[in-house]
C-alpha positions as CSV (number, residue, x, y, z in Angstrom):
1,X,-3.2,0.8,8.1
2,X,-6.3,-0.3,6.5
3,X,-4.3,0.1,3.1
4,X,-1.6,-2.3,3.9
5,X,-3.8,-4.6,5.5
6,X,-6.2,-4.7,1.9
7,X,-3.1,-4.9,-0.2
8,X,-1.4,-8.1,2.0
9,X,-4.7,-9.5,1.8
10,X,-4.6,-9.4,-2.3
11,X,-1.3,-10.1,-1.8
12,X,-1.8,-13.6,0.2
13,X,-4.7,-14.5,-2.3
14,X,-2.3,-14.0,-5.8
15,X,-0.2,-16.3,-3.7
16,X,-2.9,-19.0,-2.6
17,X,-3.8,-19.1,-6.3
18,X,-0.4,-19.6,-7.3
19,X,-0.2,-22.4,-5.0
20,X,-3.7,-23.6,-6.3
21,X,-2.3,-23.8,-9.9
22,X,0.9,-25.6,-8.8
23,X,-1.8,-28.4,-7.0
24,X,-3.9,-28.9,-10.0
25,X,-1.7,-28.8,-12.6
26,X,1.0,-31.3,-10.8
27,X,3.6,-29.0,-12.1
28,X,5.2,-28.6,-8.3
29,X,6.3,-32.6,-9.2
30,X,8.0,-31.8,-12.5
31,X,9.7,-28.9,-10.7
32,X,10.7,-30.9,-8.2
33,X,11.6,-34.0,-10.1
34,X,14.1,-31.3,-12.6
35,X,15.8,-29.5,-9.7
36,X,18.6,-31.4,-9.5
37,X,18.8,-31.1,-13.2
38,X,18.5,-27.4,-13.9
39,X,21.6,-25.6,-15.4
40,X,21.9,-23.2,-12.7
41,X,23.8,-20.6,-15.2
42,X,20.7,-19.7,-17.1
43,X,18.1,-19.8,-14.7
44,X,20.0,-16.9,-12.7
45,X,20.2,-15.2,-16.6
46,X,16.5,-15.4,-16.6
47,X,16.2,-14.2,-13.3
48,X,19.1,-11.7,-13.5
49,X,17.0,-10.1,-16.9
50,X,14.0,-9.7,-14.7
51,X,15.6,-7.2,-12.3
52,X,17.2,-5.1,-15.2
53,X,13.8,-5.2,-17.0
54,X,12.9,-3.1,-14.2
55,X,16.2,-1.0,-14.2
56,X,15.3,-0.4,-17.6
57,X,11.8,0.3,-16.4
58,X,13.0,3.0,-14.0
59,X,15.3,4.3,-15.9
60,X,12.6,4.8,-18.2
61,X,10.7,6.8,-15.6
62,X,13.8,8.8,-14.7
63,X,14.3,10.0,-18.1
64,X,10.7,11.2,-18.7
65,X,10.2,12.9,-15.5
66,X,13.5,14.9,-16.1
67,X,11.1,16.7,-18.5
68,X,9.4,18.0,-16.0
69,X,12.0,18.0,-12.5
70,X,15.9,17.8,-13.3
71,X,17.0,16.5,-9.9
72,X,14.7,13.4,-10.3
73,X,17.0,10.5,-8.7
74,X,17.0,6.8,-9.9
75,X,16.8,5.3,-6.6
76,X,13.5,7.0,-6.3
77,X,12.5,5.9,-10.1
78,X,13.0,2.5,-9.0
79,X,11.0,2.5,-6.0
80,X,8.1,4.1,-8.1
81,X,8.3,1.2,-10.6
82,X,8.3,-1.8,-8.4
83,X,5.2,-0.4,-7.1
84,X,3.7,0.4,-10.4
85,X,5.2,-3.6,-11.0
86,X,2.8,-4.5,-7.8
87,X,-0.6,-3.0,-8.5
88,X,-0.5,-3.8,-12.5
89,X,0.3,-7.8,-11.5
90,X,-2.7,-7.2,-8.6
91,X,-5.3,-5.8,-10.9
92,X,-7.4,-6.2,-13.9
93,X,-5.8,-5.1,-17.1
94,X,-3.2,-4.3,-15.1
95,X,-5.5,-1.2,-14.1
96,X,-3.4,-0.5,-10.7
97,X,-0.3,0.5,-11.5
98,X,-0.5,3.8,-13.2
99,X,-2.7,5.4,-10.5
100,X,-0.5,4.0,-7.9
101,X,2.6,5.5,-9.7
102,X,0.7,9.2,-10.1
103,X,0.1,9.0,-6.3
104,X,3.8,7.4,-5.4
105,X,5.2,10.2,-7.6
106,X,3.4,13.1,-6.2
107,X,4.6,11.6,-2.7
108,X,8.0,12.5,-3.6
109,X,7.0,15.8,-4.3
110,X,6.2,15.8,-7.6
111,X,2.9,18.1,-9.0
112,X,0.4,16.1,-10.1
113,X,-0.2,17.1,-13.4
114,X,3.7,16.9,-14.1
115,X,3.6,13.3,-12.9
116,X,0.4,13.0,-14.8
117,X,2.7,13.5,-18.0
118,X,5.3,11.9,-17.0
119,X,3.4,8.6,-16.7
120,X,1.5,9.4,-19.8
121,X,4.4,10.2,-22.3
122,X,6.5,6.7,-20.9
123,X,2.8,4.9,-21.6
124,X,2.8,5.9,-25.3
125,X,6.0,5.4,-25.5
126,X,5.7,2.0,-24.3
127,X,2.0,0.9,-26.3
128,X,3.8,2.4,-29.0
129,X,7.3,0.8,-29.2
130,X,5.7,-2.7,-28.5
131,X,2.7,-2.2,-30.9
132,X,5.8,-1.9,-33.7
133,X,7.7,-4.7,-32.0
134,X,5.1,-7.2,-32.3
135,X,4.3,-6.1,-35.5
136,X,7.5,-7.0,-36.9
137,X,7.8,-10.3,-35.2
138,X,4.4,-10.8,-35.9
139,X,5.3,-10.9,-39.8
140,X,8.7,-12.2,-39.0
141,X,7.6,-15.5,-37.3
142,X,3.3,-15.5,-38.1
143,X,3.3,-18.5,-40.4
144,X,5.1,-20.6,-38.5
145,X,3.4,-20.2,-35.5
146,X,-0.2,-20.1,-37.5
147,X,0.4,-23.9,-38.9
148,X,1.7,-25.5,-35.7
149,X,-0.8,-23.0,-32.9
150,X,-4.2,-22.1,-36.2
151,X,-6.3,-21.4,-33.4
152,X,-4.0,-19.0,-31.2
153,X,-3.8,-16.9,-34.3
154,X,-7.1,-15.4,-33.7
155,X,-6.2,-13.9,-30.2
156,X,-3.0,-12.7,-31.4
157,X,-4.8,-10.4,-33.5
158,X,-7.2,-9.2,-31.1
159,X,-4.7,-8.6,-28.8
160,X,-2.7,-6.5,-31.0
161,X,-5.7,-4.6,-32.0
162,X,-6.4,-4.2,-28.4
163,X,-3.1,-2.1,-28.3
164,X,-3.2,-0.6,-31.6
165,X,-6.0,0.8,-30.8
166,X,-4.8,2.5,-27.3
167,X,-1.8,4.4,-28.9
168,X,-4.6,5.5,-31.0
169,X,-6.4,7.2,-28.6
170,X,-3.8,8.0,-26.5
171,X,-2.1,9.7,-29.6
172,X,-5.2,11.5,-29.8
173,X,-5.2,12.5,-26.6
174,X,-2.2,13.8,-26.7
175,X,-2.5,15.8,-30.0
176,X,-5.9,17.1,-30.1
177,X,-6.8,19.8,-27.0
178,X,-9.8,20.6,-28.2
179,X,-11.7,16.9,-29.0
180,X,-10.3,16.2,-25.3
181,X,-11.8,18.8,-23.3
182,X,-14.8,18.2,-25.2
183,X,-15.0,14.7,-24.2
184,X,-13.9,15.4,-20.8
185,X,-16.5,17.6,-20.6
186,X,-19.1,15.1,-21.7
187,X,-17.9,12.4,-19.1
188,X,-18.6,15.2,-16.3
189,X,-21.7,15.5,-17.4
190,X,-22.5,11.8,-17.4
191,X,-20.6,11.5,-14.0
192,X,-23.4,14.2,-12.7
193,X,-26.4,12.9,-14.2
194,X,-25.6,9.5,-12.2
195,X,-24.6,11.9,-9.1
196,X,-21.1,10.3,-9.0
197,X,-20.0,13.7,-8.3
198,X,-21.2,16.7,-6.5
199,X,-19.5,20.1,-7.5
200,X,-18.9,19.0,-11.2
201,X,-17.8,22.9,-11.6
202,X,-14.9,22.4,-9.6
203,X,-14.2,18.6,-11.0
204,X,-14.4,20.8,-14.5
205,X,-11.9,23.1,-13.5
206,X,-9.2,20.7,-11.9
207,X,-9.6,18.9,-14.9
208,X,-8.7,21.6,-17.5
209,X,-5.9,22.9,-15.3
210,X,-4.5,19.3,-15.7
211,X,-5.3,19.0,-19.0
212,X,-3.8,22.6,-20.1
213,X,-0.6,21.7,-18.4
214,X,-0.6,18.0,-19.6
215,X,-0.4,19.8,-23.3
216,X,2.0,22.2,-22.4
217,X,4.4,19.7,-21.2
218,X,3.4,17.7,-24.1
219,X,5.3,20.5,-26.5
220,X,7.7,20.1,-24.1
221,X,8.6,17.0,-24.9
222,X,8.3,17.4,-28.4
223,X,11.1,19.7,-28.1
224,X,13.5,17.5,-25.8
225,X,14.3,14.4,-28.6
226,X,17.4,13.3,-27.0
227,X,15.7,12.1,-23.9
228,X,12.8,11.0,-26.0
229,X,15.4,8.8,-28.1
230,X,17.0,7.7,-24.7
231,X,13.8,6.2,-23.2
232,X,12.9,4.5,-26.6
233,X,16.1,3.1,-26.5
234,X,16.1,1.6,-23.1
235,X,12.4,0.7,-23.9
236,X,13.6,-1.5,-26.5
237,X,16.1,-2.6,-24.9
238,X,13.4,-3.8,-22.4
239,X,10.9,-5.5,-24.1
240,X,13.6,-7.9,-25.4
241,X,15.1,-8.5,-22.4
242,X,11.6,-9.2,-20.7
243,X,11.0,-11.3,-24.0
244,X,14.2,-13.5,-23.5
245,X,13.4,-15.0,-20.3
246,X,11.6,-18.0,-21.5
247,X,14.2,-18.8,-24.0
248,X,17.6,-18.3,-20.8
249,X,14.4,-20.9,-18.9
250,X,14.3,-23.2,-21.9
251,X,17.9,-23.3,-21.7
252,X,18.2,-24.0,-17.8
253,X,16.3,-27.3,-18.4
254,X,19.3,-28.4,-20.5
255,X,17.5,-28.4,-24.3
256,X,19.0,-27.3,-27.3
257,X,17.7,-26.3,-30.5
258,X,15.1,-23.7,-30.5
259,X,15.4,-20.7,-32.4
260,X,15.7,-17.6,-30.1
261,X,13.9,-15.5,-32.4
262,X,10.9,-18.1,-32.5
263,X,10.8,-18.1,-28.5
264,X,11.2,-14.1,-28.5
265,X,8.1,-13.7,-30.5
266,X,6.2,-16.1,-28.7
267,X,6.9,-14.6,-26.0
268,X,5.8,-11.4,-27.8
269,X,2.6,-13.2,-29.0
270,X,1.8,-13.9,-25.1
271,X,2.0,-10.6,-24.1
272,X,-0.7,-9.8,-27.0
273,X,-3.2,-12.4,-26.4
274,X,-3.1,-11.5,-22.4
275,X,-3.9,-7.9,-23.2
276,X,-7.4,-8.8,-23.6
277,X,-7.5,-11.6,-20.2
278,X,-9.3,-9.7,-17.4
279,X,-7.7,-11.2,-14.3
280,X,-5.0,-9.8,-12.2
281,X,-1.9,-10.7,-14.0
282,X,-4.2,-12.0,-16.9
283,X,-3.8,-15.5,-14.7
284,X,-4.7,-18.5,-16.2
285,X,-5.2,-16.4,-19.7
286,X,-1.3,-16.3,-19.8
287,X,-0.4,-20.5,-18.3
288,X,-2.5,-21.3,-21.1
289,X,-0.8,-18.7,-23.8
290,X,2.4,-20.3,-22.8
291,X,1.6,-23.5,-22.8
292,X,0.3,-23.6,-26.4
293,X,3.5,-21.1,-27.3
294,X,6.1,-23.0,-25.6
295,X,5.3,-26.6,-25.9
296,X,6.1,-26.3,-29.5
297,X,9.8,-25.8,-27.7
298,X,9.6,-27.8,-24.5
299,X,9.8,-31.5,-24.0
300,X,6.2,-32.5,-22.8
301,X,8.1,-33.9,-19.6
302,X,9.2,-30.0,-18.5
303,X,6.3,-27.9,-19.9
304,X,4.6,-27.6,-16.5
305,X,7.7,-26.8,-15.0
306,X,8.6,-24.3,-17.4
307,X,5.7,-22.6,-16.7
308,X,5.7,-22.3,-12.8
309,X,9.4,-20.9,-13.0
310,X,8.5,-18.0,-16.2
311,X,5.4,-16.8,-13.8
312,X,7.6,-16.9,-10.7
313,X,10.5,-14.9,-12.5
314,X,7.9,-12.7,-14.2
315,X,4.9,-11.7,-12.0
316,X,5.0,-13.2,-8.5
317,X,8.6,-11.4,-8.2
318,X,6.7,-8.5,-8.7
319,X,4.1,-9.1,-6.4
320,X,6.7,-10.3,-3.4
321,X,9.0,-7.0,-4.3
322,X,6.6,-4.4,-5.4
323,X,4.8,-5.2,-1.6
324,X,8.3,-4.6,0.2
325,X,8.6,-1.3,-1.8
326,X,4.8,-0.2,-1.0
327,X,5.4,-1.1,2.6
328,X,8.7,0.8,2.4
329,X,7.0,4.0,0.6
């Protein structure tokens, strides 16, 4: 009970602070004022690409955790990603929503250090396929978004750093048993020295049992390619439908012109520079990003506007439907 009550409360204060920005920035009065306006066609394509951004999500999930349990059904997939969708828009660095999943997952029965690798081989996956994504688009559309946004450049390349260098150690991870128990092993220690744990014997145990059978099912998955091809596939497939919305938005306020590629890699440069924003949801960090991205597309008149409906499609959806799917759990 205490757990429900904690996450409606972060629930109620994403929302007050949603409200908050709709105040301040008078974009409720654009919004308003372009209602009656709005091509109603593409804003249900932008909204419509949010919810198969999360089929794509759990279908994502399906396919890795049939490494590890056969009968793994997609309803449950889906129920498991919503909340994952939940914690990651609630936390820092979108901290949440892999624990939450692990936890979700073992719920439906599945052994933790299964799910464990489950989660982490969709992860990689995931840092991996959009590390190369925004690569490309990054030398695809760079110069013309560093002469008309020079000072956005800069955080662009931190944030792709940021995530280049996470595949990096989560390849390591991965790859190297030894160098991970060793550092494992060192963390346990620190852990005891500030007495965050008692029996650090038994902590060291649980966590080599994990870690042996996150390897094994590692090599497991290095032998099973055609689901491996499957989930990069649909992960593709879901970064560019999650990478589209702002362009179907654009389109809903009646403008012409913009080049979809152009609004698919700023969207893609968005996603980079909020890696490194430490708020839940990376808010404020990603109005801004936006902002400086998009009004390079959007009349001046709709910007503000623009803005309020891409967070509402993208992250307070997944606060309002990730809490029904908790509350459901």
């Amino acid at each position: 009970m205490k757990k429900y009550k904690f996450n409606l409360i972060l629930g109620i204060a994403s929302v007050g602070i949603f409200i908050l920005l709709i105040i301040f920035t008078h974009g409720w009065m654009d919004l308003i004022h372009q209602m009656k306006n709005l091509h109603i066609q593409w804003l249900i394509a932008a909204i419509f690409s949010m919810f198969l951004y999360w089929v794509c999500e759990a279908r994502i999930l399906q396919v890795t955790v049939f490494l590890m349990k056969k009968d793994y059904k997609f309803k449950e997939a889906f129920k498991v990603t919503l909340i994952g969708q939940y914690f990651n828009s609630i936390t820092p660095f979108a901290s949440g929503g892999q624990p939450m999943q692990l936890y979700a997952l073992t719920k439906q029965g599945l052994a933790a250090g299964k799910a464990g690798s489950a989660l982490m081989i969709k992860f990689i996956m995931y840092q991996a396929i959009l590390t190369i994504y925004s690569l490309v688009l990054i030398f695809g559309k760079l110069d013309f978004f560093r002469r008309k946004t020079s000072n956005l450049f800069y955080l662009i390349g931190v944030g792709f750093l940021v995530h280049a260098s996470v595949i990096a150690c989560l390849i390591i991870f991965s790859k190297y048993r030894k160098l991970t128990h060793k550092f494992i092993m060192i963390l346990s220690r620190i852990l005891r020295k500030f007495k965050f744990v008692k029996n650090v014997s038994k902590l060291e145990t649980d966590i080599n049992q994990n870690l042996d059978q996150f390897h094994d099912n590692m090599q497991i998955a290095k032998h099973s390619k055609g689901l491996i091809f499957e989930a990069v596939i649909y992960t593709t497939l879901q970064l560019t439908i999650y990478f589209i919305i702002p362009y179907f938005i654009y389109l809903s306020f009646g403008m012409k012109g913009a080049s979809i590629g152009s609004m698919i890699a700023g969207t893609a440069f968005i996603m980079m520079i909020t890696a490194v924003i430490p708020s839940p949801g990376a808010m404020g960090g990603a109005e801004g990003a936006f902002y400086i991205c998009f009004s390079l597309f959007f009349a001046a008149s709709n910007i503000m506007a623009g803005i309020l409906l891409w967070r509402l499609i993208t992250f307070y959806s997944c606060i309002i439907f990730g809490f029904y799917a908790l509350k459901k759990k």
